[in-house]
N, C-alpha and C positions, 0 to 999 in steps of 0.2 A: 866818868864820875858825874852824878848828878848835882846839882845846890838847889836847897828848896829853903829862900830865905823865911823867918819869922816873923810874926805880926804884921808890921804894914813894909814891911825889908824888900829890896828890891835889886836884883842882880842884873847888872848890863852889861854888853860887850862894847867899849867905846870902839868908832871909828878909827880907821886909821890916819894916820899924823901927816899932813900935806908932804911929797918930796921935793917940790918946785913951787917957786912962787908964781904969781900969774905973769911976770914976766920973764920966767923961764928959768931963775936961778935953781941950781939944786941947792937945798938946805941941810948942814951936817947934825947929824942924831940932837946934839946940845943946844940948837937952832930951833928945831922941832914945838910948836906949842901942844900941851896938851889939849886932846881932843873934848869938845864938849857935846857933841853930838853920839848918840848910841843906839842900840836896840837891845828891846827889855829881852831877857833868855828867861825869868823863872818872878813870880812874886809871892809874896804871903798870902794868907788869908785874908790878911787886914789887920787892923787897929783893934784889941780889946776894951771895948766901953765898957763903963760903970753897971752896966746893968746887964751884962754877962754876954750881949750880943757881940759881933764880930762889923764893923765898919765896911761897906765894900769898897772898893781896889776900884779907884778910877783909871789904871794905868793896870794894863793886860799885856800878855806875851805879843810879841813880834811888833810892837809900837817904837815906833823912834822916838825917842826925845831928846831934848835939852838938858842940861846938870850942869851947875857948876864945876868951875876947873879943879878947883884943887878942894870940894868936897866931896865925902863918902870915904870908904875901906877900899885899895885896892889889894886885889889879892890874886895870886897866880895859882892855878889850878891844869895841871897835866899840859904845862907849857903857854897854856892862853891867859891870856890879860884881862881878869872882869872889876868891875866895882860895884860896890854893893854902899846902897846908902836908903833912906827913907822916903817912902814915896811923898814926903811933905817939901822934902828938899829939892825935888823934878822939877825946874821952869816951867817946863811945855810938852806939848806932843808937836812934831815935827808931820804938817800934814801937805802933802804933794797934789 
């Protein structure tokens, strides 16, 4: 199944959740923090301005970023984990 989010909507697959801390503990599921790090799977068009044009999308398929922890939608889609929130709400691009 595809998602192709709306106006400036932007769907991501977070990271997965540390199992060990850096000094070796394993951490049990309840432990776990949410991930804040992701990469972008699909975005909108853009933002609908006043004068009928469309906003371009600074944030493109396959970009890492940043988001807050507990904003955006998350939602499960044929078993996998995405969250979808607005590309105003993206901290950053995550650049290597």
């Amino acid at each position: 199944m595809k998602l192709r989010p709306l106006d400036d909507g932007v769907v991501i697959k977070p990271s997965e959740a540390a199992e060990k801390t850096a000094g070796g503990i394993y951490l049990p599921d309840t432990a776990k923090e949410k991930p804040q790090i992701g990469k972008v799977i699909a975005t909108g068009p853009g933002k609908l301005l006043d004068n009928g044009k469309r906003s371009p999308m600074n944030i493109k398929k396959n970009d890492e970023i940043l988001f807050p922890k507990y904003m955006g939608n998350d939602v499960e889609i044929d078993g996998e984990k995405y969250v979808i929130l607005k590309e105003h709400d993206i901290l950053g691009i995550v650049e290597k």
